[in-house]
GUVEX-906910 format. One record per residue: y, z, x of N, C-alpha, C in turn; residue in one letter. Coordinates in steps of 0.2 Angstrom, whole numbers, plus 2048, in hexadecimal, padded with zeros to 3 digits. Layout:
N
YZXYZXYZXa/...
//
This chain:
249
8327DC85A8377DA8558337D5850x/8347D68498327D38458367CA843x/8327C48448347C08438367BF83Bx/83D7BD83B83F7B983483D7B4833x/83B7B382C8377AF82A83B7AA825x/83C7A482784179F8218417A381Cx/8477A48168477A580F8447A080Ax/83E7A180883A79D80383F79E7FDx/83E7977FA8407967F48497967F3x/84D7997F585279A7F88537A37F6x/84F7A67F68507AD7F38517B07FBx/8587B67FA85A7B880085D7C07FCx/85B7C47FD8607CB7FD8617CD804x/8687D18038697D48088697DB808x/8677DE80E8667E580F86B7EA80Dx/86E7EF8098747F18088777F180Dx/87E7F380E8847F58138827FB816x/87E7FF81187D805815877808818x/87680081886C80081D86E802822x/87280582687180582F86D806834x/86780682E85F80683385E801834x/8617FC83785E7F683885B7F6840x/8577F383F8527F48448547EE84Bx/8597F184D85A7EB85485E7E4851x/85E7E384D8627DC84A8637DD843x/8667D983E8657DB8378617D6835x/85C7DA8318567DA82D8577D5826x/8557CD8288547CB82284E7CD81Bx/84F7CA81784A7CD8118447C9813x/83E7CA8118397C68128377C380Ax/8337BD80D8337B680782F7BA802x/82F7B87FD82D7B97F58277B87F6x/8217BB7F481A7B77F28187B17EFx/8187AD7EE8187A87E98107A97E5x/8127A87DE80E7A87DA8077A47DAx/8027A87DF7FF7A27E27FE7A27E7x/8047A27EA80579F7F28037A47F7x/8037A17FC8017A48038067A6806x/80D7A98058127AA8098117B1808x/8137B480E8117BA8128177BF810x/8177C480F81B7C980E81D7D0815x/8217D18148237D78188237DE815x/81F7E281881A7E981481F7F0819x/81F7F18158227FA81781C801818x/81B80181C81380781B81680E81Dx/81681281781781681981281E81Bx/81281F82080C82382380781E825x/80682082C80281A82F7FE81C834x/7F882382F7F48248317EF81F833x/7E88228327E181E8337E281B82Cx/7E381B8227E68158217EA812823x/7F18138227F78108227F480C829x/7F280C82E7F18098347EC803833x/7E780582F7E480282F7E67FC82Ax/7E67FB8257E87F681F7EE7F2822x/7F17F78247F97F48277F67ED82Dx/7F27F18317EF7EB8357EC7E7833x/7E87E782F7E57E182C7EB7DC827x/7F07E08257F27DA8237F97D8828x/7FB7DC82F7FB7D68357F67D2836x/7F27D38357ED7CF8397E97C7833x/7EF7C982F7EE7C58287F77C0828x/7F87C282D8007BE82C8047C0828x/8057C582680B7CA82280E7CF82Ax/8157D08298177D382F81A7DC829x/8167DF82F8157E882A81A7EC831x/81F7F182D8217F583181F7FB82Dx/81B80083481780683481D80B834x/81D80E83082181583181E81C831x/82282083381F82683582482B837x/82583183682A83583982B836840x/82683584182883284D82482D84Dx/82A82984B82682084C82781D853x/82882385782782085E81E821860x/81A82585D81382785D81282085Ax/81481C85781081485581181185Ax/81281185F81480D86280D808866x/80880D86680380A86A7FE806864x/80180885C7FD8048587FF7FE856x/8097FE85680A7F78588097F185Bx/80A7F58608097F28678027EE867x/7FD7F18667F77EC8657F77E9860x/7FB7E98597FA7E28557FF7DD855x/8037DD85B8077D985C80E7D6859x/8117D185981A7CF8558197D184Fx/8177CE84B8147D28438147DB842x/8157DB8448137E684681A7E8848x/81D7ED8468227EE8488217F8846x/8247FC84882680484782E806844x/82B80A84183380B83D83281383Ax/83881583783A81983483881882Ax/83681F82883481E82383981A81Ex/83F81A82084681781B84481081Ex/84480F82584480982583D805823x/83880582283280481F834803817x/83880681383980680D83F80080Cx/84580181084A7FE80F8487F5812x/8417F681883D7EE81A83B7EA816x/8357F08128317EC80D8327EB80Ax/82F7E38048317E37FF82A7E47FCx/8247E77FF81E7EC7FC81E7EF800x/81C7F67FE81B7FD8028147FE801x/81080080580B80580580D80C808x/80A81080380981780780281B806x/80381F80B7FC82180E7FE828811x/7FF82D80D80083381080083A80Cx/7FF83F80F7FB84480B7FF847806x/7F98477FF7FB8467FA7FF84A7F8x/8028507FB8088567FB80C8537FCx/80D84E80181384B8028188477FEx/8178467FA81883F7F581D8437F1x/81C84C7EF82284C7EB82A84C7F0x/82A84D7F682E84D7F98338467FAx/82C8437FD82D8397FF8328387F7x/82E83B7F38328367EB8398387ECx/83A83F7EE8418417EC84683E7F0x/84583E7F784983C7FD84A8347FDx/84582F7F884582A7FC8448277F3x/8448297F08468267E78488217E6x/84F8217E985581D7E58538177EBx/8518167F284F8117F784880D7F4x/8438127F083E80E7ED83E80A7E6x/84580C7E38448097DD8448027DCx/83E8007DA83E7F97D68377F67DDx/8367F97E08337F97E68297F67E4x/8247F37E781E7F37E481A7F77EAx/8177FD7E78168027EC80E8027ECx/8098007EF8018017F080180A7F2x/7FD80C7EF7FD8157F07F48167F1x/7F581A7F77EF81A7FA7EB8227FAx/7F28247F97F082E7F87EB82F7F5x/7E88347F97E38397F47E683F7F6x/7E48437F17E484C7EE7DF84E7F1x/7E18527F67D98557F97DC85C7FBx/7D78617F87DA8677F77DC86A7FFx/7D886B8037D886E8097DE86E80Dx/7E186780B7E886580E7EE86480Cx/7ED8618027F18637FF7F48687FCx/7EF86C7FB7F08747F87EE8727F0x/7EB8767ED7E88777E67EA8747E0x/7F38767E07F58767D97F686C7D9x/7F88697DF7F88627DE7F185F7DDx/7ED8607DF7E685F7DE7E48607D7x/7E58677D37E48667CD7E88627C8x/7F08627CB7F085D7C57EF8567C6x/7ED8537CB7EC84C7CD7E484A7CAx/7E28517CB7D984F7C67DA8517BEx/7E08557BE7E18567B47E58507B3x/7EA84D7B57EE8487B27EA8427B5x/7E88417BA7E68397BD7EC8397C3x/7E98367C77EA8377CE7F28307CCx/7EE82C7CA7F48257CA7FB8287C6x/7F982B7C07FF82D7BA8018337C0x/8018387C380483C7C88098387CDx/8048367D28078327D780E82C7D4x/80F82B7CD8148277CA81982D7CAx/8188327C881A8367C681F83A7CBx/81D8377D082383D7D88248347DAx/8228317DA82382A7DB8288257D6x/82C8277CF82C8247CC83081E7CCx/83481D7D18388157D38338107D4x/82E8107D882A80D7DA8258097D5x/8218047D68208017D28198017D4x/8158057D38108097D48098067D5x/8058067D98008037D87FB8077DDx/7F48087D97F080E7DD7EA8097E1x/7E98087E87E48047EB7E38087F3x/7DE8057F57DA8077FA7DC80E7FDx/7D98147F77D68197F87D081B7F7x/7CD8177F77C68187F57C08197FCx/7C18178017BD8188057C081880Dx/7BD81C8117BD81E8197C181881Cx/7C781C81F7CA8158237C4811827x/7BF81382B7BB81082E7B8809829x/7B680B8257B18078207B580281Fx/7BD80281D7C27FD81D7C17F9822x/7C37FC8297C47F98307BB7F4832x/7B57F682F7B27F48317B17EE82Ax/7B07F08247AE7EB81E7B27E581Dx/7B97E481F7C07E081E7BB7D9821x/7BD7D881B7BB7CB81D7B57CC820x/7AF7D381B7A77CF81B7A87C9819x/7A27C481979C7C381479E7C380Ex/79F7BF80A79E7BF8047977C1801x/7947C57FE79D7C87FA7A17D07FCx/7A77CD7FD7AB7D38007AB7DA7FCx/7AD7DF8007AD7E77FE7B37E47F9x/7B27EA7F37B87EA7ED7B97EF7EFx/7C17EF7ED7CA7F57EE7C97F47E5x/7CA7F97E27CB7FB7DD7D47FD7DBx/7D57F97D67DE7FB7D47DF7FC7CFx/7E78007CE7E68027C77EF7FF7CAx/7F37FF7C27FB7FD7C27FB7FF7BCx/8037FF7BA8067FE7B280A7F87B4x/80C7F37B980F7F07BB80B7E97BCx/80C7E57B88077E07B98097DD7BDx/8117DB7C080F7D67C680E7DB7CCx/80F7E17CC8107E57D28077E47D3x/8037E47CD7FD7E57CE7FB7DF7D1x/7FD7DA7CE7FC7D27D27FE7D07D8x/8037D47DB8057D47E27FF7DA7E5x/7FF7DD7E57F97E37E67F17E17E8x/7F07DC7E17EA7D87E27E97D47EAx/7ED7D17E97F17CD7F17EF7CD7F4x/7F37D47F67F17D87FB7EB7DB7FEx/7E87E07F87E27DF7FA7DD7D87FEx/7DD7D27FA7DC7CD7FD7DB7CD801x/7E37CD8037E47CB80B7E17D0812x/7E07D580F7DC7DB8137D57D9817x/7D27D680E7CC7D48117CA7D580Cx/7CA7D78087C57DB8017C87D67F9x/7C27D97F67C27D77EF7C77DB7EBx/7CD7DB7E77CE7DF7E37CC7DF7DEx/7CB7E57DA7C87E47D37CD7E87CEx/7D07E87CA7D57E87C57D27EF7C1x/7D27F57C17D07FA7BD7D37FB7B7x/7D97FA7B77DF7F97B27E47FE7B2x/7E78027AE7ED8067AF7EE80B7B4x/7F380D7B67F48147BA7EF8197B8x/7F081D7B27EC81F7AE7E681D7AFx/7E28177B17DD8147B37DA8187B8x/7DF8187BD7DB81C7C57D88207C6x/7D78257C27D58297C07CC8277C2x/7CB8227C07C48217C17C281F7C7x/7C781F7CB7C481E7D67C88227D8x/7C98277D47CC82C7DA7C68317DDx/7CA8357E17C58387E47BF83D7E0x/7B883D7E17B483E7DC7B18397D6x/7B48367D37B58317D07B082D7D2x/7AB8277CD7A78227CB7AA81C7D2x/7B181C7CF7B08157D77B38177DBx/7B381D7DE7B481E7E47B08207E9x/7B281E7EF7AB81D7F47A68167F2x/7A98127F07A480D7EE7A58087F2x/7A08057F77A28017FB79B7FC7F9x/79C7F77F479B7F37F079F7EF7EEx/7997E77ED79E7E27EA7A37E27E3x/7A87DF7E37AD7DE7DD7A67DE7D6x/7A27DA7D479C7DB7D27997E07CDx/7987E57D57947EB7D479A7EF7D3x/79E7EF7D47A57F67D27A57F37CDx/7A77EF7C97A67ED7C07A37EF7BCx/79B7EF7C07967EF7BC7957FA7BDx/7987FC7C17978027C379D8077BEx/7A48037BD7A98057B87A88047B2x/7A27FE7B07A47FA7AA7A97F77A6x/7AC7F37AD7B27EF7AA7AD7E97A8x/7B27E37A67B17DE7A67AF7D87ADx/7AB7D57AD7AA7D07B17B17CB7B2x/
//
């Protein structure tokens, strides 16, 4: 079970009436980020594959408490289990209705469905999007349009409640699990947003993972580390992905 954590700041919402997902007691909200500050959030991941599993761990393993969801969130239970009270298993609703960030990590087909069912639970939400379009599994026609519009502008687009942010798709969950809190200087996550604080809590994030974020700029932007794409696969310093996109130092 997930420890409640004092309300920072005196900021408290409550769960609607009609939550009755509550997970073994009711679910207070988790503390605000502070601008700045090091207070911990509680994360909703939904799909919690080899990413979802993996990022979601490192940022238990960072002091944020993450509930894993899945449609047989009793199969989480040994992924849990190993990272301890911060870790919890849940239901796709409840992983939305927990967080107050969501990551998702699930095949890229599925997201027009997730938007429709779970829309009006995501709205106002700051959602990190880890999807990729990969034909074999997605099937053709979402493939082509996520390389004709850009992968960020689509994903907003069957996602539109959410407050969209495109990060850690770019490389092998392994290379994640192994490069997290090198050496400086650390592997760079590439972002894109329309949401500027969603992208400032995003950055965070990443942080907190292990990695450098590097600001790519709009949805629209993503385009440039998706799959096939100049930064993608790039397992290089924040630095070298600058100088590799030609952003600015």
């Amino acid at each position: 079970m997930l420890k409640h954590d004092p309300v920072s700041r005196g900021r408290r919402e409550v769960l609607s009436a009609g939550g009755a997902l509550v997970l073994g007691a009711a679910l207070l909200p988790m503390r605000a980020r502070a601008q700045g500050g090091g207070d911990k959030l509680r994360i909703g991941v939904i799909g919690s594959g080899h990413i979802g599993g993996t990022i979601g761990g490192l940022w238990v393993k960072d002091g944020h408490e993450v509930l894993f969801s899945s449609r047989h969130p009793e199969e989480l239970k040994e992924l849990v289990a190993g990272l301890g009270g911060k870790a919890q298993a849940g239901t796709v609703q409840q992983a939305i209705d927990v967080g107050e960030v969501l990551f998702i990590a699930v095949p890229y087909a599925a997201l027009p469905q997730i938007g429709q069912d779970y829309g009006a639970a995501m709205k106002g939400k700051i959602m990190l999007d880890a999807c990729n379009a990969i034909a074999p599994r997605d099937g053709a026609t979402i493939v082509e349009e996520a390389e004709h519009e850009g992968i960020g502008v689509v994903s907003q687009k069957y996602l539109p409640a959410a407050r969209l942010v495109r990060a850690f798709n770019t490389l092998n969950y392994k290379i994640f699990a192994a490069e997290a809190n090198r050496p400086d200087p650390r592997v760079a996550v590439p972002i894109a947003g329309d949401d500027a604080e969603a992208v400032k809590v995003a950055a965070g994030l990443v942080h907190d993972a292990g990695f450098d974020p590097v600001v790519v700029g709009k949805l629209a932007d993503a385009s440039r580390f998706q799959r096939g794409a100049p930064g993608y696969g790039q397992v290089v310093s924040a630095a070298e992905l600058r100088q590799k996109l030609s952003l600015k130092p």
